[in-house]
N, C-alpha and C positions, 0 to 999 in steps of 0.2 A: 836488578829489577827495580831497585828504587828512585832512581836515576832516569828512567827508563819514562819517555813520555807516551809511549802506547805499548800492549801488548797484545802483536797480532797472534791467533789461534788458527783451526782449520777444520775445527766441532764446538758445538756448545759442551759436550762433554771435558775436551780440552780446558775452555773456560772455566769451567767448574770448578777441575781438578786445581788450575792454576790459582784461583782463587780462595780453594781449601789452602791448599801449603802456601799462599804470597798473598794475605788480605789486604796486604797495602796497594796491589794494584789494581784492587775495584774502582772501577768508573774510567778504567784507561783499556780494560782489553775491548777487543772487536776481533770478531768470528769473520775469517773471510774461507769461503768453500773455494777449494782447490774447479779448475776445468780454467775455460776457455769459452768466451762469448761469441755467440754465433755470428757474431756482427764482423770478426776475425779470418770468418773463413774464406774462402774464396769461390764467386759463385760460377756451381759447375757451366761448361762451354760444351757446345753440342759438340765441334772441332777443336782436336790438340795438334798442336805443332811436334813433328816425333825430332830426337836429337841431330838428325839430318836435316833436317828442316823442312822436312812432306810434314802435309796436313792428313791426317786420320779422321774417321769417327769416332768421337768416344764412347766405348764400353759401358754399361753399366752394371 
């Protein structure tokens, strides 16, 4: 940890903790929250191409 030029977490609790028992690495951790941005995802299509290669409607 001392070595260590960030320490990333996944809660502020984590942080806490990590900084209770490692106070040398205040001012290096960052909380980053677990997911996926929606910016990621892929936007839904009225039509899906099925593995044959027909076109469907899609379900929702």
């Amino acid at each position: 940890m001392a070595r260590a030029g960030a320490v990333l977490t996944d809660s502020r609790f984590t942080e806490a903790e990590l900084l209770h028992y490692f106070p040398e690495v205040a001012g290096r951790t960052h909380v980053v929250y677990p997911g996926i941005s929606g910016r990621f995802s892929v936007a839904p299509a009225a039509e899906v191409e099925t593995a044959d290669g027909r076109t469907r409607q899609r379900r929702c």
